[in-house]
C-alpha positions in Angstrom: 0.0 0.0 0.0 1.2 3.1 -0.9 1.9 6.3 1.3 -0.4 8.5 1.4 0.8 12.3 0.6 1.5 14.5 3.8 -0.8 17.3 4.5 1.1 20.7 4.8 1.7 21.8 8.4 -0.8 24.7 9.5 0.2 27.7 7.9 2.7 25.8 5.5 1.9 26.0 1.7 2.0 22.7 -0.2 3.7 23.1 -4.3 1.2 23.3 -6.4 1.9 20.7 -9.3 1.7 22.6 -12.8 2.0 21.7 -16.2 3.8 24.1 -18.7 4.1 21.5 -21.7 1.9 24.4 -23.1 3.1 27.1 -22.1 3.7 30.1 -24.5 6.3 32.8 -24.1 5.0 36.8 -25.3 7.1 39.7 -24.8 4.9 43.0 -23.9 6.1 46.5 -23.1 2.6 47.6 -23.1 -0.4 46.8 -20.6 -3.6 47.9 -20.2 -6.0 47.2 -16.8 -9.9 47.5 -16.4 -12.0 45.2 -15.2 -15.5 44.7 -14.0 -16.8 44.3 -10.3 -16.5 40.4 -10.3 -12.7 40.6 -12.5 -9.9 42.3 -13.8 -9.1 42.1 -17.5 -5.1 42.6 -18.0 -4.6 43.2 -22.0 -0.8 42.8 -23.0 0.8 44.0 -26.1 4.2 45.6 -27.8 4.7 49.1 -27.9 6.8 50.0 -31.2 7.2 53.9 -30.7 10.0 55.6 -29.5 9.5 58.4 -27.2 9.0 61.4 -29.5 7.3 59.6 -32.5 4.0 59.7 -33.8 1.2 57.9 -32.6 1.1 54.4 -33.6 -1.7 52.0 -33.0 -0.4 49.1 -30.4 -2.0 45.9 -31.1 -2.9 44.2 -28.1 -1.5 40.5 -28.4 -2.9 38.7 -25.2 -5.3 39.0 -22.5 -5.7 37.6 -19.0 -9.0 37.5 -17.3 -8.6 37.2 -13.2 -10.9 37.5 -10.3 -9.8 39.8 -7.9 -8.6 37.2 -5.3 -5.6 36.2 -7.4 -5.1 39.5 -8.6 -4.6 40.7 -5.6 -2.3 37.7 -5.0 -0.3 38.3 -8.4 0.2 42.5 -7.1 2.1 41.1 -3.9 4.1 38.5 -6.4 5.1 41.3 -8.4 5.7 43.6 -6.0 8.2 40.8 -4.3 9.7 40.3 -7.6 10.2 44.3 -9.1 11.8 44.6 -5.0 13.7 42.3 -5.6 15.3 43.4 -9.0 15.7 47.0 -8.2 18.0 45.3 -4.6 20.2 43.5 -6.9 20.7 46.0 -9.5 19.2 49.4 -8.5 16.0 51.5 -8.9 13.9 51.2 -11.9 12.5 54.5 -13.4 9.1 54.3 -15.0 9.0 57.8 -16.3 10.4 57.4 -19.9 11.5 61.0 -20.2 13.4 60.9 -16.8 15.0 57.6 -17.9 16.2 59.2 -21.3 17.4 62.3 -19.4 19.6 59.8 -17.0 21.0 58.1 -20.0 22.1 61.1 -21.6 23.6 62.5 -18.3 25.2 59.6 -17.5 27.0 59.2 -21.3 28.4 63.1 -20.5 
């Protein structure tokens, strides 16, 4: 007879098995939240313009409908994770025209 699997301590987690044999990959530099009162709709796609350049129309690429329970969950993962980054190799600046001024300033 086989063992049956431990249960998780109290307040201990148990791994979630997942399968990624599906998995596909998308790079985005563009997102776009809104929602409705029972979920959040996260649309991703890829920004072509440079800062300066006419309007171009981004083409959303891939959306991801969640409820606000693992939204909430997937904020504090990426909140971790960004925290984490900006320990190991400084502070990420979000304002594009403050980043391009720091570049140039820091090539003088």
């Amino acid at each position: 007879m086989a063992d049956a699997p431990q249960s998780a301590r109290p307040g201990e987690q148990m791994p979630v098995p997942v399968d990624e044999s599906h998995i596909v990959a998308t790079y985005a530099n563009f997102c776009r939240v809104t929602g409705t009162p029972e979920e959040l709709i996260v649309d991703f796609g890829l920004n072509k313009q440079v800062a300066g350049t006419s309007p171009e129309t981004i083409q959303l690429t891939q959306r991801i409908i969640v409820n606000f329970f693992t939204a909430k969950r997937l904020a504090a993962a990426l909140v971790m994770a960004v925290q984490r980054h900006e320990q190991a190799f400084g502070q990420l600046e979000t304002d594009v025209q403050k980043r391009i001024v720091h570049q140039q300033a820091a090539k003088a």
